[in-house]
C-alpha positions in Angstrom: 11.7 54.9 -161.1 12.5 51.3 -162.0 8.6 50.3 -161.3 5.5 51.6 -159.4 4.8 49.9 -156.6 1.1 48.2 -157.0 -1.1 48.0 -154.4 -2.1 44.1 -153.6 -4.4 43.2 -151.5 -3.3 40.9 -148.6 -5.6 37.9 -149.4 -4.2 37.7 -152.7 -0.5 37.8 -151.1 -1.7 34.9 -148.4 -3.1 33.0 -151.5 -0.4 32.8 -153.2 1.8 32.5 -150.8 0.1 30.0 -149.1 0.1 27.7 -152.6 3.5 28.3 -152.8 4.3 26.9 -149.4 2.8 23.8 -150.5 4.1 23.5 -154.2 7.5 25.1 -153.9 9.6 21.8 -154.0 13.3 21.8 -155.2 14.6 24.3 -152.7 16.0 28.1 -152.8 17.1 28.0 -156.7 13.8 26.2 -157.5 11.5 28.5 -154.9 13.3 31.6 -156.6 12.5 30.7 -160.1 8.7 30.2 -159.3 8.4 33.3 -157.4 9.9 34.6 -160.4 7.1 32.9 -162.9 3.8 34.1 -160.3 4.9 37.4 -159.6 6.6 38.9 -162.6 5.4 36.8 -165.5 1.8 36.3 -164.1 1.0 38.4 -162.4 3.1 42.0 -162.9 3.6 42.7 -159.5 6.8 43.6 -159.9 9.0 44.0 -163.2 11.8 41.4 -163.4 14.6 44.5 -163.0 12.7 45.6 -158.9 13.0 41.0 -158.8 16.8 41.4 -158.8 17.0 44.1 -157.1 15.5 42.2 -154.5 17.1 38.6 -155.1 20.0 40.7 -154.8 19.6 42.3 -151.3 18.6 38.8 -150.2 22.2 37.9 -150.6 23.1 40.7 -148.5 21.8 39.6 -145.4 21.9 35.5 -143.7 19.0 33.5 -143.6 17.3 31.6 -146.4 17.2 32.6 -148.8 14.0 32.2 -150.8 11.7 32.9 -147.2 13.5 36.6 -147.4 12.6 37.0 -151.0 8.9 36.2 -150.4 9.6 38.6 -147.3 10.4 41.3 -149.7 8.0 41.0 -152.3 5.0 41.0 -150.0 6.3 44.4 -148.0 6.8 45.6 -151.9 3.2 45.0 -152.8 1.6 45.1 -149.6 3.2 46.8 -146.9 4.6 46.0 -143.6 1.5 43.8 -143.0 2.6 42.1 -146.5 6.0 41.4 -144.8 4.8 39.6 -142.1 1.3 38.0 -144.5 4.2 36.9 -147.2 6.6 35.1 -144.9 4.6 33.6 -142.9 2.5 32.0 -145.3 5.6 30.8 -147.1 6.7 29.1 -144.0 3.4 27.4 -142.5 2.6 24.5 -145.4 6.3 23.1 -144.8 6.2 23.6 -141.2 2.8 21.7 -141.1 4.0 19.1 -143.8 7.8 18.1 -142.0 5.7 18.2 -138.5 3.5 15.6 -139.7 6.3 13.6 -141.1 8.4 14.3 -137.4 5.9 13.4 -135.7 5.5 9.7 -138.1 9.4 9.3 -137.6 8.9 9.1 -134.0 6.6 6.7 -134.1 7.4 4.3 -136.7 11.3 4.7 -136.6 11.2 5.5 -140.3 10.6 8.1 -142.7 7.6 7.9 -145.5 8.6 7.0 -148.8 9.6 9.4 -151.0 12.1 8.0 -153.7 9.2 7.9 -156.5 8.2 11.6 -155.8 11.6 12.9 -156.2 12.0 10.9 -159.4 9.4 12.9 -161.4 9.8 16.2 -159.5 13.8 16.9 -159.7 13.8 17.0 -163.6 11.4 19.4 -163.3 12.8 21.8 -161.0 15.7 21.5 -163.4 13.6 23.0 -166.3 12.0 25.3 -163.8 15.2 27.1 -162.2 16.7 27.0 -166.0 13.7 28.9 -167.0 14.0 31.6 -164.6 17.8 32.0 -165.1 17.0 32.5 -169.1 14.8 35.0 -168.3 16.5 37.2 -165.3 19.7 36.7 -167.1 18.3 38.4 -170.2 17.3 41.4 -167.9 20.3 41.5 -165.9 23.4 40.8 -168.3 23.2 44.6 -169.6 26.8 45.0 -170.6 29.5 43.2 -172.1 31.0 43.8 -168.1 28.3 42.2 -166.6 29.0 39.1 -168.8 32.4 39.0 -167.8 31.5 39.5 -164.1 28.5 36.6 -164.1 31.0 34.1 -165.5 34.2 35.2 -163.4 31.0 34.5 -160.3 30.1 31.2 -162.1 34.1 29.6 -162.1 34.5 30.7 -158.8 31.5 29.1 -157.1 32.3 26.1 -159.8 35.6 26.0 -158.0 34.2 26.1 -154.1 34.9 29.5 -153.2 32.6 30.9 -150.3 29.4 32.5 -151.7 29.4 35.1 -149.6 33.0 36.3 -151.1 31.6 36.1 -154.6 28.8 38.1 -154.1 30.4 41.0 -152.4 33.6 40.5 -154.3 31.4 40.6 -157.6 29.6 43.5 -156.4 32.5 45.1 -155.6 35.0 44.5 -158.7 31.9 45.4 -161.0 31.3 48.9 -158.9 35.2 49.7 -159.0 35.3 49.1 -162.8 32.3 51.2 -163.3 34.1 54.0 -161.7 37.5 53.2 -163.3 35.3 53.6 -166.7 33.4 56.7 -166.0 37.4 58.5 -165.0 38.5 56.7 -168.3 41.5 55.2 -166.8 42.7 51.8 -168.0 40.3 48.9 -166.4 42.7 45.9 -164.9 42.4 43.0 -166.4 42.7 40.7 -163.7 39.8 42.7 -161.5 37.2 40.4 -161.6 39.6 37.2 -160.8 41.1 39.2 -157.5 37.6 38.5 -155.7 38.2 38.4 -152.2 38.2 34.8 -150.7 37.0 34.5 -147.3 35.4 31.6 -145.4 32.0 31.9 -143.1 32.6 33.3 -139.5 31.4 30.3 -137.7 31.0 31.1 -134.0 32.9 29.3 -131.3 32.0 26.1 -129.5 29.6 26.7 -126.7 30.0 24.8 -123.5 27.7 21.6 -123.5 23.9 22.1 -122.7 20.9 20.2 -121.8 18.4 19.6 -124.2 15.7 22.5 -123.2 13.3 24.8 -125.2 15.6 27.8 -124.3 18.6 26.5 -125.3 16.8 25.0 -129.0 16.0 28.4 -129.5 18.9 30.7 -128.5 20.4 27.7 -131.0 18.8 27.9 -134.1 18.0 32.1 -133.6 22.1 32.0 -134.2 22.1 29.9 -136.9 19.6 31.9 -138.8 21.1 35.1 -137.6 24.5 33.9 -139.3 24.5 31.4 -142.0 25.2 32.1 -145.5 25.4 29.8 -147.9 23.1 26.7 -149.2 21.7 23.3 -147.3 25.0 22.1 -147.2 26.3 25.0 -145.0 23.1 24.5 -142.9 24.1 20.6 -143.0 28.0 21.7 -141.5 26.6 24.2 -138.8 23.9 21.8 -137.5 26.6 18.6 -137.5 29.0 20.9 -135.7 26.9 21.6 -132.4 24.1 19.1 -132.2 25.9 15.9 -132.9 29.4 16.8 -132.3 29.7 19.5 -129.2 26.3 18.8 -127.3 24.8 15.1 -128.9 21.4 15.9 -128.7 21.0 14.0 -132.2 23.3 11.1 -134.2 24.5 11.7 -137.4 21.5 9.3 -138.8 18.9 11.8 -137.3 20.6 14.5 -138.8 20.6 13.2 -142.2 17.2 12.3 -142.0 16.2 15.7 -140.7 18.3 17.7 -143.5 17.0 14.5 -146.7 12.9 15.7 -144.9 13.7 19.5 -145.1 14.7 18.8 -148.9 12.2 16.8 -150.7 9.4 18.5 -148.9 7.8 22.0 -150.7 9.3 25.0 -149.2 11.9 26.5 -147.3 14.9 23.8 -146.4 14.9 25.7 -142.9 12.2 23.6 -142.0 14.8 21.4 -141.3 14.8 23.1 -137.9 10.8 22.2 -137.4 11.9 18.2 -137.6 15.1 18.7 -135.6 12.7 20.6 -132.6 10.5 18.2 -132.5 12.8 15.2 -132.2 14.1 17.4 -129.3 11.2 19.1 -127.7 8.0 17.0 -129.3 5.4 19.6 -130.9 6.7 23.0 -128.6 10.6 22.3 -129.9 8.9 22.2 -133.5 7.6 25.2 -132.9 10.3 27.0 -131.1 13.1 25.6 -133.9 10.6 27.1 -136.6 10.6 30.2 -134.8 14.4 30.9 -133.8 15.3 29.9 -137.4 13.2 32.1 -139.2 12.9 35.2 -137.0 15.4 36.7 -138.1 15.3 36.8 -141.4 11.8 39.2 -140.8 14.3 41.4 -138.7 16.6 41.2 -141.5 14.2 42.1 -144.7 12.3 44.8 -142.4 15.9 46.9 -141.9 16.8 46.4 -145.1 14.0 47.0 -147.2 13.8 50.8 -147.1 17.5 50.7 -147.9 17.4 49.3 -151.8 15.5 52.3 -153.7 18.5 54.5 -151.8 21.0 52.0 -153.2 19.5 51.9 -156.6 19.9 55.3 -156.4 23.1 55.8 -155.8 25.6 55.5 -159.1 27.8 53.8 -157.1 25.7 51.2 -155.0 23.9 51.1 -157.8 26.6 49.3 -159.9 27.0 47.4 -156.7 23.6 46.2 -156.9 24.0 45.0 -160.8 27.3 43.4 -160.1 25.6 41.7 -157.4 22.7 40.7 -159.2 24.4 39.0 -162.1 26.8 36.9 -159.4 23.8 35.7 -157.6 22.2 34.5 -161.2 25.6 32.4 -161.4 25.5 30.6 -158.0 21.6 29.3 -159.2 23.2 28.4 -162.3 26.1 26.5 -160.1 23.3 25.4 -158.3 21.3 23.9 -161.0 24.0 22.5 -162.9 24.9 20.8 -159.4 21.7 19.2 -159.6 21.1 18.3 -163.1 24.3 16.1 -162.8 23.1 14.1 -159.6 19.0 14.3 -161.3 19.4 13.8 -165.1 20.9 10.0 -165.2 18.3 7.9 -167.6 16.8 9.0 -170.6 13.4 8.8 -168.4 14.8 12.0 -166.2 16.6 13.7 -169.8 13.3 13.9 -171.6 10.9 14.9 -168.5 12.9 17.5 -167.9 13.3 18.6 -171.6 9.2 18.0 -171.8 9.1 20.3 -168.8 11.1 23.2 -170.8 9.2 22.9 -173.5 5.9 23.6 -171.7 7.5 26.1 -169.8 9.0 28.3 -172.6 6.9 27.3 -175.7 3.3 26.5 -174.0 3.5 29.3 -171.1 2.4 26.4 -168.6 2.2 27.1 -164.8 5.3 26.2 -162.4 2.9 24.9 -160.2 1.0 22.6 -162.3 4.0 21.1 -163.7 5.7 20.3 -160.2 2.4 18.6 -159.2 2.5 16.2 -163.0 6.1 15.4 -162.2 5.4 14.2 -158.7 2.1 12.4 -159.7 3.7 10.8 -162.5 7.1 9.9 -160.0 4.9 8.3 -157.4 2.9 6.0 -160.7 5.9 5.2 -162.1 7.1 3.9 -158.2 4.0 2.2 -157.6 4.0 0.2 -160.8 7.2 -1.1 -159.9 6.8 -1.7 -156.7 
């Protein structure tokens, strides 16, 4: 066996959890790699190869991404009452927090500043995710192959090629050339660059609707039933129905709702919780929330049982790694994505080089560190302003 399963009580998965929810700023990449720090470096709930495994099924199914991770980790360490304990508490903080600012947006016109935060906390989650990625890619890069595969992964979600192709293509090339290895036969050389491309299925344009609390939810229970991908993707699939087909929001509403859903801690999803209640006041908030997120607990519950018989298998097994390593290179597209747009002064350069430092040599708390970077943003504003 990989690792024993512990047995966690369930206030200690809301706890954390819960602190989480209201620290995890930065999005997925960012929410992954302190996940990563509280419940594999801290704590030893799981070792960092059972992590993988399940950052790796995440990218299996639709959904967000780090909400189905926290999904899986509490039904690994607590049961199916962990499941339900772990995601929900991920989810309530942000839901609570881009409710407030919903409901301040509809009554001032304007949304609460937030430049100053952003200015101390992005070069943190830079050091943060880049943390992580040291660490699981030390654990996952087993073999020379693996190398190979993580970079072919990296260039190809460098050059815009749909995630969801990399990931399975990765898994895929990686499980074939295991195979070709074990038969001895020659390996090709070009395997890992013949991933296959393939876009998103988006579904077709429904026929315009009224605004109504059915029709959010049927709405955003699709969306998080089908969408792969990162913000952006959610950015392309909200644009396409709700401003374009139906216009139940202008383009200036949306981008508002998607900037709130970013610089606020957890999931990005609760993009949806601002969008519902521009639509449907505090009961569209809470029906968004709930169609959006649904069914990623449907997802994690019928795949969960599936990954010890997949690490299992030789075969799947390979599958797994391959996949592993090419979701380790689109957070590292990710957070290279980000440093670019984040690191642009030597104020930004050296807090997020501080932050690293702390991190790796001084074994400091994600958590604290996010909360120093947005106190010392939100200073920094003030004294200007």
């Amino acid at each position: 066996m990989r690792d024993a399963r512990p047995r966690v009580a369930l206030l200690e998965v809301a706890l954390l959890f819960l602190k989480l929810g209201t620290t995890a700023f930065g999005g997925p990449a960012a929410h992954i790699a302190m996940m990563e720090d509280e419940v594999v470096r801290r704590r030893g709930w799981l070792s960092r190869e059972r992590f993988l495994d399940l950052l790796g099924a995440t990218n299996l199914i639709p959904g967000p991404n780090s909400t189905e991770l926290a999904i899986h980790v509490g039904h690994h360490v607590a049961g199916w009452r962990g499941l339900l304990i772990a995601g929900a508490c991920f989810i309530l903080p942000a839901t609570l927090i881009v409710g407030a600012i919903a409901w301040l947006y509809t009554r001032f016109g304007a949304l609460p500043a937030m430049a100053g935060l952003l200015v101390g906390v992005k070069p943190v989650v830079i050091a943060v995710v880049a943390q992580a990625l040291w660490g699981l890619g030390r654990t996952a890069l087993k073999s020379r192959l693996l190398a190979v595969a993580a970079l072919g992964a990296l260039v190809l979600c460098l050059l815009g090629v749909n995630e969801l192709a990399i990931l399975f293509g990765t898994g895929g090339a990686f499980a074939l050339a295991c195979r070709l290895r074990e038969r001895r036969a020659d390996l090709p050389r070009a395997e890992l660059a013949l991933l296959p491309f393939f876009s998103g299925l988006v579904p077709a344009a429904p026929v315009a609707a009224p605004v109504g609390l059915w029709p959010l939810f049927a709405f955003f229970v699709k969306v998080g039933s089908v969408l792969f991908g990162s913000g952006y993707v959610l950015l392309a699939f909200l644009r396409a129905d709700l401003v374009q087909r139906w216009g139940w929001l202008t383009d200036a509403q949306l981008l508002d709702a998607i900037a709130v859903g970013q610089v606020t801690p957890g999931p990005v999803f609760t993009t949806a919780t601002f969008i519902g209640y521009l639509l449907g006041g505090g009961p569209g908030a809470a029906i968004a929330t709930l169609g959006i997120f649904l069914p990623a607990f449907c997802f994690v519950a019928l795949s969960a049982p599936l990954i010890p018989r997949l690490r299992s298998s030789p075969t799947m097994g390979s599958f797994l790694d391959g996949l592993n390593v090419a979701s380790l290179a689109l957070m590292a597209a990710v957070t290279w994505q980000l440093a670019r747009s984040s690191l642009v002064d030597p104020l930004s350069i050296g807090l997020a080089l501080m932050s690293l430092l702390l991190l790796v040599r001084f074994k400091w708390s994600s958590v604290w560190l996010m909360a120093c970077g947005a106190a010392l943003g939100i200073l920094l504003a003030l004294r200007g302003g």
